[in-house]
PDBQT receptor file of N, H, CA, C and O in Angstrom, charges set to zero:
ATOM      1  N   UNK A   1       0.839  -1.191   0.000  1.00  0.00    +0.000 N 
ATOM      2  CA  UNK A   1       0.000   0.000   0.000  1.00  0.00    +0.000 C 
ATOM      3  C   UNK A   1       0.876   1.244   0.000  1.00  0.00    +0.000 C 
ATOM      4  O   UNK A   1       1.757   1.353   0.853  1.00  0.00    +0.000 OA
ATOM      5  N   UNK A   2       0.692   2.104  -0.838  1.00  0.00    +0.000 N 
ATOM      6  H   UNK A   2      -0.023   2.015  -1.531  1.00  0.00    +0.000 HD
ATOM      7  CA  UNK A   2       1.223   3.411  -1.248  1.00  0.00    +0.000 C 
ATOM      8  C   UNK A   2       0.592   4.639  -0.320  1.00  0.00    +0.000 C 
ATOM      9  O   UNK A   2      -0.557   5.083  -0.306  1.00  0.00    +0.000 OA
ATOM     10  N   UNK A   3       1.640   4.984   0.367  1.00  0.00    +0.000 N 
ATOM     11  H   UNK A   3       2.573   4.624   0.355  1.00  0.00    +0.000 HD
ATOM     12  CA  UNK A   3       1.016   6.077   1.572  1.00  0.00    +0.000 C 
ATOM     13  C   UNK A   3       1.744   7.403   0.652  1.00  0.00    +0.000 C 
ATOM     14  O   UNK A   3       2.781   7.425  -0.010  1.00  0.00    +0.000 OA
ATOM     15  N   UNK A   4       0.642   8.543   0.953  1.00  0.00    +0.000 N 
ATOM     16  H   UNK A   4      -0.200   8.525   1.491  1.00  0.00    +0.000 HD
ATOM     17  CA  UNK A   4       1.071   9.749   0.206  1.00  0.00    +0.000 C 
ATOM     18  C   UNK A   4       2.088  10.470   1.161  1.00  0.00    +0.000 C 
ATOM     19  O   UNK A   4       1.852  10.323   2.360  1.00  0.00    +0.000 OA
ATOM     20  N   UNK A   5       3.094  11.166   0.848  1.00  0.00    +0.000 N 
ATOM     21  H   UNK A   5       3.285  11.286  -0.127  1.00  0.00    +0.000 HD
ATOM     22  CA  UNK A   5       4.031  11.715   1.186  1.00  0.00    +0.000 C 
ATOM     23  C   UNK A   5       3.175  12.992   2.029  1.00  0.00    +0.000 C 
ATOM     24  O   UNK A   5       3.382  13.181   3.228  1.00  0.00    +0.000 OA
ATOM     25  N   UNK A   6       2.512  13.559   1.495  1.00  0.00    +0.000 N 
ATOM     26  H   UNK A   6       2.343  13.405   0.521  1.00  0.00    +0.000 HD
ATOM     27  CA  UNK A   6       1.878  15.053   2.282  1.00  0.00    +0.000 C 
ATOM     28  C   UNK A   6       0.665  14.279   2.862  1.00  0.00    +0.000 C 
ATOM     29  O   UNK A   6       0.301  13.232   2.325  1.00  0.00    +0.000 OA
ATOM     30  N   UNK A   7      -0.173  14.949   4.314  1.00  0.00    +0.000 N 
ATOM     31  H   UNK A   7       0.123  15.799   4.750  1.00  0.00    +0.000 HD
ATOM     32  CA  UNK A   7      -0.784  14.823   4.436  1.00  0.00    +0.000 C 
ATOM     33  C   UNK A   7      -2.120  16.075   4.538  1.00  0.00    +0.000 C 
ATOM     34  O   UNK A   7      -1.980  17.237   4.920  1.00  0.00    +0.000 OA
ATOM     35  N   UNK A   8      -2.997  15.620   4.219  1.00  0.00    +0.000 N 
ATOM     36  H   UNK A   8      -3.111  14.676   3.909  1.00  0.00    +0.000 HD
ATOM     37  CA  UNK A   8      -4.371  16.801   3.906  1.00  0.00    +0.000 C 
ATOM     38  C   UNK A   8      -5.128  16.610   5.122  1.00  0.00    +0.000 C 
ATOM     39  O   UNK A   8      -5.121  15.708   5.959  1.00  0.00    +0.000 OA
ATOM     40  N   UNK A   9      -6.102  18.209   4.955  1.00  0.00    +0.000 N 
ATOM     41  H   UNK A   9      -6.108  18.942   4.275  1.00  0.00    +0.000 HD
ATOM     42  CA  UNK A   9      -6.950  18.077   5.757  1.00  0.00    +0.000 C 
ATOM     43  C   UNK A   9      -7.628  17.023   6.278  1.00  0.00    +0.000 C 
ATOM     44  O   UNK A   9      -7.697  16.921   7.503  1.00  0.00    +0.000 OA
ATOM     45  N   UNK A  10      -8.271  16.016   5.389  1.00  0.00    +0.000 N 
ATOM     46  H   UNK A  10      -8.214  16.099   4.394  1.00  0.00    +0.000 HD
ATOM     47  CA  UNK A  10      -9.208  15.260   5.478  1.00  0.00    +0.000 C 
ATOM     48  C   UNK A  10      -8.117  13.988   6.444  1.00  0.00    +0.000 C 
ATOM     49  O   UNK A  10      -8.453  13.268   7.384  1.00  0.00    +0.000 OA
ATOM     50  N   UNK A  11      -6.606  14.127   5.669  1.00  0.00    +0.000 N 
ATOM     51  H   UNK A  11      -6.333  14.712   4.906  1.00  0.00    +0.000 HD
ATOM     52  CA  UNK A  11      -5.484  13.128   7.066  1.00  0.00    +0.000 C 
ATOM     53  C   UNK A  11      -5.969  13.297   8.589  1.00  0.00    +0.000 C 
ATOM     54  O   UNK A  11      -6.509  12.488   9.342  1.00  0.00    +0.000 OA
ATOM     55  N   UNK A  12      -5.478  15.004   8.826  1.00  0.00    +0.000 N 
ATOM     56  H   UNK A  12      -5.039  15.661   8.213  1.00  0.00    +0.000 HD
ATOM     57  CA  UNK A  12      -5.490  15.266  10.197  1.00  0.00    +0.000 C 
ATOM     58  C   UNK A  12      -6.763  14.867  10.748  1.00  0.00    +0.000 C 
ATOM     59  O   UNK A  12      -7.023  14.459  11.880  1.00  0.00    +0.000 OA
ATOM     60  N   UNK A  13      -7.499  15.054   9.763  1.00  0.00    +0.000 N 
ATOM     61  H   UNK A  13      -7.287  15.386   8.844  1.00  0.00    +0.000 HD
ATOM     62  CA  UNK A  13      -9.089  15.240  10.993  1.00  0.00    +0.000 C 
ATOM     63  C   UNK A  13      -9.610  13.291  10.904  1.00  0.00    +0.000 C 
ATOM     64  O   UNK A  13     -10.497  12.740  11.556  1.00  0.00    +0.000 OA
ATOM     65  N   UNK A  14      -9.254  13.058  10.511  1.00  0.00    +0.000 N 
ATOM     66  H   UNK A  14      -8.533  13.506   9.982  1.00  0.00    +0.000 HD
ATOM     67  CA  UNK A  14      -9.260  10.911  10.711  1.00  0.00    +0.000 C 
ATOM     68  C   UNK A  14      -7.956  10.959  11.740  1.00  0.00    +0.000 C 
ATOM     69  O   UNK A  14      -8.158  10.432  12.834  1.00  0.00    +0.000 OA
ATOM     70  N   UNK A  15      -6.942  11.401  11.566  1.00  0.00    +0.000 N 
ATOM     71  H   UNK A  15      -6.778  11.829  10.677  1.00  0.00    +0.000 HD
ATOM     72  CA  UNK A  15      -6.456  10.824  12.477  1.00  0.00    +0.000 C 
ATOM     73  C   UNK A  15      -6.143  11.359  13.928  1.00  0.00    +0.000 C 
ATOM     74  O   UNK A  15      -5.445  10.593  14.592  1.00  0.00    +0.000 OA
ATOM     75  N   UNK A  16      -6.597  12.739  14.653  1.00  0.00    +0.000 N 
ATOM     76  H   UNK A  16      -7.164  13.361  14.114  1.00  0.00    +0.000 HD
ATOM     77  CA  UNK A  16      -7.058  13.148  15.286  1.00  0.00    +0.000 C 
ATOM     78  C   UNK A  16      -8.773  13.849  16.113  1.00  0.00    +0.000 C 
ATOM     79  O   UNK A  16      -8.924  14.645  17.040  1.00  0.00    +0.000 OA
ATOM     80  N   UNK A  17      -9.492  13.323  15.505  1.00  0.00    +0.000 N 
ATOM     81  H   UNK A  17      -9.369  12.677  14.752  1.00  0.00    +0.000 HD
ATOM     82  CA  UNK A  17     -11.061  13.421  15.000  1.00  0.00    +0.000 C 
ATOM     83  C   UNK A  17     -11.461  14.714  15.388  1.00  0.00    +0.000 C 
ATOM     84  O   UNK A  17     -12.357  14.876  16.217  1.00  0.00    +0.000 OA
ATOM     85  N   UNK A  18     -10.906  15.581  14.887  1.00  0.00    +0.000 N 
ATOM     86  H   UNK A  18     -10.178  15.450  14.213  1.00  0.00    +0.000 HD
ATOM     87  CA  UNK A  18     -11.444  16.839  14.855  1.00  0.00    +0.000 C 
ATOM     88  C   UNK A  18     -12.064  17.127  13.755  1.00  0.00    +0.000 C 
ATOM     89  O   UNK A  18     -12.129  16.260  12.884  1.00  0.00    +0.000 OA
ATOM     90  N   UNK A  19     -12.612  18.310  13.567  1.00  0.00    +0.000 N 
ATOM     91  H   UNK A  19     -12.559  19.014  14.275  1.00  0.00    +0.000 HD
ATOM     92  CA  UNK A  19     -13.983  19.297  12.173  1.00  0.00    +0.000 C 
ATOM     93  C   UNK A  19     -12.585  19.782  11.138  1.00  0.00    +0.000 C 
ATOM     94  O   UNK A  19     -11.389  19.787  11.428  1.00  0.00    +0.000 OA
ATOM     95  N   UNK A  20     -13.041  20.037  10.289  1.00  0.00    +0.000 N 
ATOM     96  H   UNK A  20     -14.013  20.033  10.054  1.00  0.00    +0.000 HD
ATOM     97  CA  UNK A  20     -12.527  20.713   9.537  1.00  0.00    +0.000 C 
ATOM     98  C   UNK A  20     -11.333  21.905   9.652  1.00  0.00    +0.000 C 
ATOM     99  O   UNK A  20     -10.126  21.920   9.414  1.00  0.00    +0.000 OA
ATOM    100  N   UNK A  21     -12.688  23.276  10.333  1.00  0.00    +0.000 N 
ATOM    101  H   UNK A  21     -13.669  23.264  10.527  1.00  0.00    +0.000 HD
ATOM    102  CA  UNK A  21     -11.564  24.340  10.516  1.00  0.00    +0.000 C 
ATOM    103  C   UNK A  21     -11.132  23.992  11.812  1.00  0.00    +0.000 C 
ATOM    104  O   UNK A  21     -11.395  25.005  12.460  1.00  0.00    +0.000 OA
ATOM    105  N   UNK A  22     -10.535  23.018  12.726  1.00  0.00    +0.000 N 
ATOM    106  H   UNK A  22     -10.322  22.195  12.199  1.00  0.00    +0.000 HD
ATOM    107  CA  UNK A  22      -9.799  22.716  13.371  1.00  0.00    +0.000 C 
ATOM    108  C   UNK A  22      -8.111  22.435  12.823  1.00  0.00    +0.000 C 
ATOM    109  O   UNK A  22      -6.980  22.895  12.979  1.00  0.00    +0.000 OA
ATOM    110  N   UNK A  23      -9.042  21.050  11.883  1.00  0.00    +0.000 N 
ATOM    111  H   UNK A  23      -9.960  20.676  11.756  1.00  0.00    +0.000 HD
ATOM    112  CA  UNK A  23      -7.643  20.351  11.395  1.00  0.00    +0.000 C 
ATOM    113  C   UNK A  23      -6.918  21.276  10.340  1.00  0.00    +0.000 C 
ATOM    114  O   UNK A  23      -5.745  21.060  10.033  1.00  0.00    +0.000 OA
ATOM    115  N   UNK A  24      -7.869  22.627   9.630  1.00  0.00    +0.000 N 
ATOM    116  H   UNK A  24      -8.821  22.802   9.880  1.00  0.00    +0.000 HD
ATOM    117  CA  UNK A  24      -7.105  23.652   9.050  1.00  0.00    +0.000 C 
ATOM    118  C   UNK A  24      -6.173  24.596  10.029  1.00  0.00    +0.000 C 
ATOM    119  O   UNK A  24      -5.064  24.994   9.670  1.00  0.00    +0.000 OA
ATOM    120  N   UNK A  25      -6.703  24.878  11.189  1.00  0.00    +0.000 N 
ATOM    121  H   UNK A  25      -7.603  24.556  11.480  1.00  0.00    +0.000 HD
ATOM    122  CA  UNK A  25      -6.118  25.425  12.044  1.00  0.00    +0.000 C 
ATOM    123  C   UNK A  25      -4.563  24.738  12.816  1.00  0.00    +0.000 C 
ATOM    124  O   UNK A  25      -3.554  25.330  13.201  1.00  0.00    +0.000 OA
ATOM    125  N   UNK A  26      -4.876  23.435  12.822  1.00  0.00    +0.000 N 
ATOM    126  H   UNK A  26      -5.695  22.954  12.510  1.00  0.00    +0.000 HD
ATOM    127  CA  UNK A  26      -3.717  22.717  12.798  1.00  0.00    +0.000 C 
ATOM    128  C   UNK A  26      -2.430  22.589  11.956  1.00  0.00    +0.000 C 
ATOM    129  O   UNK A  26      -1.286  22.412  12.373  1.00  0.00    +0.000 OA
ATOM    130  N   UNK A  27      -2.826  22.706  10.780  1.00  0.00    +0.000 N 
ATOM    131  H   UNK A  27      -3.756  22.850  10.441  1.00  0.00    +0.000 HD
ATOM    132  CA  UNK A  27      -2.204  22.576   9.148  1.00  0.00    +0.000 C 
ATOM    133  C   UNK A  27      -1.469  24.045   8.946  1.00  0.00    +0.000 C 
ATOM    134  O   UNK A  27      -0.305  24.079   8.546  1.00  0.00    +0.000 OA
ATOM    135  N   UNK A  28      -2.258  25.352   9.265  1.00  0.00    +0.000 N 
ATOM    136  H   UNK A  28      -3.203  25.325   9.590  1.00  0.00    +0.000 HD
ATOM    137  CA  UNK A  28      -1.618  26.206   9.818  1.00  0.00    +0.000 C 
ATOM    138  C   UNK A  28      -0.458  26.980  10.425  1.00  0.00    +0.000 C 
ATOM    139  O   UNK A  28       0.335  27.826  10.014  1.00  0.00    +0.000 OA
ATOM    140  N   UNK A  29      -0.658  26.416  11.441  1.00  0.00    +0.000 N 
ATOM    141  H   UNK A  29      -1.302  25.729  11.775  1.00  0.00    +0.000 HD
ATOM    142  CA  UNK A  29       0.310  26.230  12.565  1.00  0.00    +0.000 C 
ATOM    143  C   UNK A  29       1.757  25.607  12.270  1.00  0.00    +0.000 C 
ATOM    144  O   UNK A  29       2.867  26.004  12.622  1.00  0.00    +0.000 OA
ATOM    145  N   UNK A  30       1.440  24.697  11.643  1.00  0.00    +0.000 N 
ATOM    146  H   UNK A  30       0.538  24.375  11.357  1.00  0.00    +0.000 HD
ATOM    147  CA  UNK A  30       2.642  23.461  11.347  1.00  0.00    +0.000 C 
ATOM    148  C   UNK A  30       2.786  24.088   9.959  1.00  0.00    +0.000 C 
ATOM    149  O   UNK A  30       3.874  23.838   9.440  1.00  0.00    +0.000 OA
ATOM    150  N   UNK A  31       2.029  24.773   9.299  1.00  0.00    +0.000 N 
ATOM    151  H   UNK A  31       1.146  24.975   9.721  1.00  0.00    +0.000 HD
ATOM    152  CA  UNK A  31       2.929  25.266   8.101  1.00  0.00    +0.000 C 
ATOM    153  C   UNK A  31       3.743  26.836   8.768  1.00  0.00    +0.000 C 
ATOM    154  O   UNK A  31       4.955  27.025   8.667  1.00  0.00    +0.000 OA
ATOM    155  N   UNK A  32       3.015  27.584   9.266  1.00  0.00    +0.000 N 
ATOM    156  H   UNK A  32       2.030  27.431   9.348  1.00  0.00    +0.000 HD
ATOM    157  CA  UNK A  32       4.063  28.473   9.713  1.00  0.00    +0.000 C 
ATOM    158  C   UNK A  32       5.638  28.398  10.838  1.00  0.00    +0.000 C 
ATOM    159  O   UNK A  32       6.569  29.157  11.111  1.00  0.00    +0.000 OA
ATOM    160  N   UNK A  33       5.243  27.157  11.171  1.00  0.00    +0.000 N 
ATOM    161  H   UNK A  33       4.487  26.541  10.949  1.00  0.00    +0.000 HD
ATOM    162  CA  UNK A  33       6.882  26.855  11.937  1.00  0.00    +0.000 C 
ATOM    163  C   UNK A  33       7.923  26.242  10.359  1.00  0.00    +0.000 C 
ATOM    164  O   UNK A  33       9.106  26.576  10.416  1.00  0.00    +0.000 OA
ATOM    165  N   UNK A  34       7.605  25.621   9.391  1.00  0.00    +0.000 N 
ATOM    166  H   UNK A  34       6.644  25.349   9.345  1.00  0.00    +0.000 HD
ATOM    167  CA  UNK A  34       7.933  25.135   8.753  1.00  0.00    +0.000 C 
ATOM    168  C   UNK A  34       9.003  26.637   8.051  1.00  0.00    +0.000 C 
ATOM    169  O   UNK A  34      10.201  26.833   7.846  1.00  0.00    +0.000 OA
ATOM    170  N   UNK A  35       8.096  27.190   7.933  1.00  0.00    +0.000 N 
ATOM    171  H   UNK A  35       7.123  27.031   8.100  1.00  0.00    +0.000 HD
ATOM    172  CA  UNK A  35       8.411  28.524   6.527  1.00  0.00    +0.000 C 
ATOM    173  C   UNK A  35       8.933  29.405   7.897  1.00  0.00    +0.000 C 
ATOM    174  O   UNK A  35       9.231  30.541   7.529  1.00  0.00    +0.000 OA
ATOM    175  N   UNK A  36       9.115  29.236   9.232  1.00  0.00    +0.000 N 
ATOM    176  H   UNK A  36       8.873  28.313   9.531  1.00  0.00    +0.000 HD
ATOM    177  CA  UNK A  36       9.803  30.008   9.783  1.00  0.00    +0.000 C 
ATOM    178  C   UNK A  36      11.079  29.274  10.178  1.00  0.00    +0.000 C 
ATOM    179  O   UNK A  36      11.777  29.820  11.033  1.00  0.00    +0.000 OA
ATOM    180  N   UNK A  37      11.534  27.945   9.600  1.00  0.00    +0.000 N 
ATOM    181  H   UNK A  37      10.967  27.501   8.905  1.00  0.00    +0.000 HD
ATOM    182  CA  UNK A  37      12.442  27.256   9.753  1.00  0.00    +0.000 C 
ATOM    183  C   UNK A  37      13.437  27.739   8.529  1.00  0.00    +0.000 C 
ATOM    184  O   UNK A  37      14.630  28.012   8.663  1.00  0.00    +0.000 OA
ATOM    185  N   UNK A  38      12.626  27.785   7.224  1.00  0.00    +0.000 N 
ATOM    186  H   UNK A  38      11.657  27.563   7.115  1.00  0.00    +0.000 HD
ATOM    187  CA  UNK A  38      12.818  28.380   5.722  1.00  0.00    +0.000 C 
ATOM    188  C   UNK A  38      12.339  27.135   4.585  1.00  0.00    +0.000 C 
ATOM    189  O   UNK A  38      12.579  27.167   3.378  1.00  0.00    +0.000 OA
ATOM    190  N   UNK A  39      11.777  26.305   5.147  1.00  0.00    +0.000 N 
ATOM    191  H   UNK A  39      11.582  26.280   6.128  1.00  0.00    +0.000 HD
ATOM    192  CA  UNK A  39      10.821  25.641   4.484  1.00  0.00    +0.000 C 
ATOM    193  C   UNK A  39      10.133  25.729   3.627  1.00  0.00    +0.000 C 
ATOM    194  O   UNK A  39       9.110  25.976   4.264  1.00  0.00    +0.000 OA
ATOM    195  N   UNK A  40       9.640  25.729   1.984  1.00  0.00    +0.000 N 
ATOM    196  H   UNK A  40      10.472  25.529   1.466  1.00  0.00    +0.000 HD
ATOM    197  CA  UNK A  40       8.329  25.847   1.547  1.00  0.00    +0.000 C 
ATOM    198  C   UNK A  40       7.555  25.208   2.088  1.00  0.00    +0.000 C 
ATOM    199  O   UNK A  40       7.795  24.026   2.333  1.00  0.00    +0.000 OA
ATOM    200  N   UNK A  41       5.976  26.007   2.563  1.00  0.00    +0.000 N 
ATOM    201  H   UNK A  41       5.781  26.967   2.364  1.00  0.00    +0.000 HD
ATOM    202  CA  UNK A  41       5.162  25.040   3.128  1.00  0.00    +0.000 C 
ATOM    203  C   UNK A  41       3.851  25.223   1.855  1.00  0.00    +0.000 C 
ATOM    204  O   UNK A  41       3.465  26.295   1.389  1.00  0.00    +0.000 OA
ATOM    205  N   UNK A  42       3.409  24.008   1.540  1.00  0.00    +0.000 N 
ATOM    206  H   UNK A  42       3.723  23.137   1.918  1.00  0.00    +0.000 HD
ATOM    207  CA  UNK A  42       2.289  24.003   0.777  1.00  0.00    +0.000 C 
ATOM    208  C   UNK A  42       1.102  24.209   1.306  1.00  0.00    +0.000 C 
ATOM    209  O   UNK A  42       0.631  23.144   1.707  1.00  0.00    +0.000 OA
ATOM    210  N   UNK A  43      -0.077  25.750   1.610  1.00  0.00    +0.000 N 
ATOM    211  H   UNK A  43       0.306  26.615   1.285  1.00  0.00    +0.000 HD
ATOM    212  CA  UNK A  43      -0.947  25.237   2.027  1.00  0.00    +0.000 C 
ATOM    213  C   UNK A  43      -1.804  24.272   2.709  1.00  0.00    +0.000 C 
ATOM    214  O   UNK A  43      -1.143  23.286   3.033  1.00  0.00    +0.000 OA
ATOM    215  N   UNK A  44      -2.593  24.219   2.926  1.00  0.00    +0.000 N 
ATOM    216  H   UNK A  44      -3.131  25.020   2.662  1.00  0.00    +0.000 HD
ATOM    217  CA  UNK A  44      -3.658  22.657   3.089  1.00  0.00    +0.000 C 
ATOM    218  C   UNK A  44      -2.734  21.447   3.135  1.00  0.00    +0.000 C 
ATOM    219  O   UNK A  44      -3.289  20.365   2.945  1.00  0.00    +0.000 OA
ATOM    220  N   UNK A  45      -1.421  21.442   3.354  1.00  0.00    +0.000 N 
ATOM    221  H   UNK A  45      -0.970  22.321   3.508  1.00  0.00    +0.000 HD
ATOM    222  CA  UNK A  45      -1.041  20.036   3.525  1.00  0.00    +0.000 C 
ATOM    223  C   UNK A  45       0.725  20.186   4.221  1.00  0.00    +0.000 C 
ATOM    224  O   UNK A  45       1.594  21.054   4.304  1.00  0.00    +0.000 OA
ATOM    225  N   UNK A  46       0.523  18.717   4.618  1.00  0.00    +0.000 N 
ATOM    226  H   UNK A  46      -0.183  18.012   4.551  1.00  0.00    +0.000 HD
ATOM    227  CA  UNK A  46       1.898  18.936   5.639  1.00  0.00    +0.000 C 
ATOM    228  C   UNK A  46       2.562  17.246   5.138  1.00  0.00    +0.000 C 
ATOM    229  O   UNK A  46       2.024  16.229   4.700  1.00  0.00    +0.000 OA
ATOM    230  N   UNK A  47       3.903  17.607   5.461  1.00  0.00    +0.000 N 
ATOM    231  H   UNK A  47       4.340  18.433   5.817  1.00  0.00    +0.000 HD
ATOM    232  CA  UNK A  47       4.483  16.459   5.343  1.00  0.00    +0.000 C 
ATOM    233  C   UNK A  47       4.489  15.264   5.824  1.00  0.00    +0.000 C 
ATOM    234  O   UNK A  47       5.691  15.181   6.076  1.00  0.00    +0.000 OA
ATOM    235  N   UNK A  48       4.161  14.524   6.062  1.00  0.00    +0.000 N 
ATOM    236  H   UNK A  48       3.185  14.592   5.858  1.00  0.00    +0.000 HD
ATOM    237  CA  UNK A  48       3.955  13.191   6.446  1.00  0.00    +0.000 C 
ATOM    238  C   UNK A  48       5.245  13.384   7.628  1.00  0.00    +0.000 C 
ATOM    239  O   UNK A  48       5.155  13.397   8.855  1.00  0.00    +0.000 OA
ATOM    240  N   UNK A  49       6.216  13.498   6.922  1.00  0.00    +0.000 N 
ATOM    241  H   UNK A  49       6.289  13.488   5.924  1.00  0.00    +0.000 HD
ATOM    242  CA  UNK A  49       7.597  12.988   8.546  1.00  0.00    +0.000 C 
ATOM    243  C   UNK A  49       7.149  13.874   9.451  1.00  0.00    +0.000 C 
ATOM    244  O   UNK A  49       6.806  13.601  10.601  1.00  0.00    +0.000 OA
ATOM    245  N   UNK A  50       7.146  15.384   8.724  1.00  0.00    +0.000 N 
ATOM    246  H   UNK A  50       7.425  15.606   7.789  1.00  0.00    +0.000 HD
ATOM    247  CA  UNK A  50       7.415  16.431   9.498  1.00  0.00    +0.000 C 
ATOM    248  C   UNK A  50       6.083  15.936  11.108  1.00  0.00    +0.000 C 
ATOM    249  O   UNK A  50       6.411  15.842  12.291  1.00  0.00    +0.000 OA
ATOM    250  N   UNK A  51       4.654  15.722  10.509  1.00  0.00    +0.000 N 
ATOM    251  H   UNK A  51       4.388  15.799   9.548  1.00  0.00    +0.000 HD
ATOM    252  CA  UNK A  51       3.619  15.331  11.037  1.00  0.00    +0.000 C 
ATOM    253  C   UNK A  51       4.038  14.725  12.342  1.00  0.00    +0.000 C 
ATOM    254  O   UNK A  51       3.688  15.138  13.447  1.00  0.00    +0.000 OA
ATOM    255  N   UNK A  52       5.195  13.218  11.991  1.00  0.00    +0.000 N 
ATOM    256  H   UNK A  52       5.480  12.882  11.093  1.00  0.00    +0.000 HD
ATOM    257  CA  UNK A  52       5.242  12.125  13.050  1.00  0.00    +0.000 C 
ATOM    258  C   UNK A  52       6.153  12.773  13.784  1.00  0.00    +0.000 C 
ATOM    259  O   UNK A  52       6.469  12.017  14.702  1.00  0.00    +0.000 OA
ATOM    260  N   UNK A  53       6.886  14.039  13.871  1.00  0.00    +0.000 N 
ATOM    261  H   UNK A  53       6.629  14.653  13.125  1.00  0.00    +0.000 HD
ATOM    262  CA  UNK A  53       7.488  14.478  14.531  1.00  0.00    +0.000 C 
ATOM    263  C   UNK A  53       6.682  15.219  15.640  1.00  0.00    +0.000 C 
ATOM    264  O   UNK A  53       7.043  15.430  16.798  1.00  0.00    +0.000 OA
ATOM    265  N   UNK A  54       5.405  15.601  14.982  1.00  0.00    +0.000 N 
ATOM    266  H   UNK A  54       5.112  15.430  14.041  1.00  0.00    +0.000 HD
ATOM    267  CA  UNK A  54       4.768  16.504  16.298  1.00  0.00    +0.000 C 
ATOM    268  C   UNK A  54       3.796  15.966  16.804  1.00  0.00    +0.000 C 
ATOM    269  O   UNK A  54       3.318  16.553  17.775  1.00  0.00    +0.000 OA
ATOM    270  N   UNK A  55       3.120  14.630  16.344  1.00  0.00    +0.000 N 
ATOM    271  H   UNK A  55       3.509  14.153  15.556  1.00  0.00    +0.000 HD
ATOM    272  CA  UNK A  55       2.176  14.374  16.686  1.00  0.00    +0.000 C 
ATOM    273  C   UNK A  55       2.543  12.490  17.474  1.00  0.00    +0.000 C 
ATOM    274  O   UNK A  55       2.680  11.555  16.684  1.00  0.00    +0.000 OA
ATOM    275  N   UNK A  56       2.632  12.282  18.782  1.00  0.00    +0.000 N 
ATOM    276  H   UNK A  56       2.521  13.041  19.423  1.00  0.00    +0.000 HD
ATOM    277  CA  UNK A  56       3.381  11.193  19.159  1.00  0.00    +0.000 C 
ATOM    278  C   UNK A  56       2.215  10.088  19.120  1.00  0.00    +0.000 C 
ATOM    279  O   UNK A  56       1.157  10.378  19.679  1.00  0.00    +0.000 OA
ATOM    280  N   UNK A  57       2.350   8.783  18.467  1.00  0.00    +0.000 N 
ATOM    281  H   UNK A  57       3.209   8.547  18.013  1.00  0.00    +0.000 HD
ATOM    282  CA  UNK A  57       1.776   7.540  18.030  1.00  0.00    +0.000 C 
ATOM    283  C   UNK A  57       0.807   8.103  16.622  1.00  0.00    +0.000 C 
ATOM    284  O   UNK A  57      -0.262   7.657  16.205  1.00  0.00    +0.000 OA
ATOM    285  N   UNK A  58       1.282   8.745  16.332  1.00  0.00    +0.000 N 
ATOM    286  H   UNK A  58       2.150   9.107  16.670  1.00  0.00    +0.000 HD
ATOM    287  CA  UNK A  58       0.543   9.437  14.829  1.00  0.00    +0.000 C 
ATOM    288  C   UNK A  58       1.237   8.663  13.481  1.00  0.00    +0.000 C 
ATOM    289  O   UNK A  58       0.894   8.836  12.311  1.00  0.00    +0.000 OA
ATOM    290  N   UNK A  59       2.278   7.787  13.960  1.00  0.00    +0.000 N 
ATOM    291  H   UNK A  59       2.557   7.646  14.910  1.00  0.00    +0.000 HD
ATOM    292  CA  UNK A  59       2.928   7.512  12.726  1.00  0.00    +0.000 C 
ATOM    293  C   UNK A  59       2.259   6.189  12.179  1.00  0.00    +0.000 C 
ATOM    294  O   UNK A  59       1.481   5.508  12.848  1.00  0.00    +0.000 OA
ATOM    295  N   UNK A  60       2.625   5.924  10.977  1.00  0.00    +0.000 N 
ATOM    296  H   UNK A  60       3.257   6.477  10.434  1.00  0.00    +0.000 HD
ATOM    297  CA  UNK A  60       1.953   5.100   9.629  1.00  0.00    +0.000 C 
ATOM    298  C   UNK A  60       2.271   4.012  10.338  1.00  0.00    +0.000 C 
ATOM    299  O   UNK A  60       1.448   3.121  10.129  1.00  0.00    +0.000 OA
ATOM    300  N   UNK A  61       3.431   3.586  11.372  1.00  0.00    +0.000 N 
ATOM    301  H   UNK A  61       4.100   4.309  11.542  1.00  0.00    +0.000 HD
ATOM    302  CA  UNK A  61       3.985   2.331  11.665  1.00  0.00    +0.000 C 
ATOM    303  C   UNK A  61       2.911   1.805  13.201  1.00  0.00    +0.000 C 
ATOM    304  O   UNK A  61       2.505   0.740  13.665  1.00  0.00    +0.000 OA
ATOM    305  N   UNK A  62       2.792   3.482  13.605  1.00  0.00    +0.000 N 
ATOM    306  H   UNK A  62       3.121   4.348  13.228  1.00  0.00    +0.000 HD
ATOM    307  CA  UNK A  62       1.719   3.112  15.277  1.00  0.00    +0.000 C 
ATOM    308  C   UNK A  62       0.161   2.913  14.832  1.00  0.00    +0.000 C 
ATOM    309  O   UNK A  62      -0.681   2.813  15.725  1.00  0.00    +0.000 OA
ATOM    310  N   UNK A  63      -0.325   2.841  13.147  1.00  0.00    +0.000 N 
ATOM    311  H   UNK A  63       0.359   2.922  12.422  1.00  0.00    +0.000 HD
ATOM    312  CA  UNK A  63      -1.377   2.644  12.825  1.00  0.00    +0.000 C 
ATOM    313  C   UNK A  63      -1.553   0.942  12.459  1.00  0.00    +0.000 C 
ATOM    314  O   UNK A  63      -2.639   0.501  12.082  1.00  0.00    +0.000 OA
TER     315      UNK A  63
């Protein structure tokens, strides 16, 4: 099974069960530390590693 490299809104909010403008509010957040690191951050989506770094048993392997 082929896991996508970025993860989207519709990721965060399955795998933390929050609404929408939550998990945008989340996506947010984690894109502005990114682009204040010097990161491009893409909108609406976050990196998969970057993710398992902030979010602990969030990873593809603790699923």
């Amino acid at each position: 099974m082929r896991t996508n490299y970025m993860m989207t809104v519709d990721d965060v909010m399955n795998k933390l069960g929050v609404k929408r403008s939550k998990a945008y509010s989340i996506l947010k957040q984690l894109n502005d530390e990114l682009a204040k690191e010097g990161y491009v951050a893409v909108r609406g989506k976050i990196p998969r590693p970057y993710w398992e770094t902030k979010f602990y048993g969030c990873s593809q392997r603790a699923v």
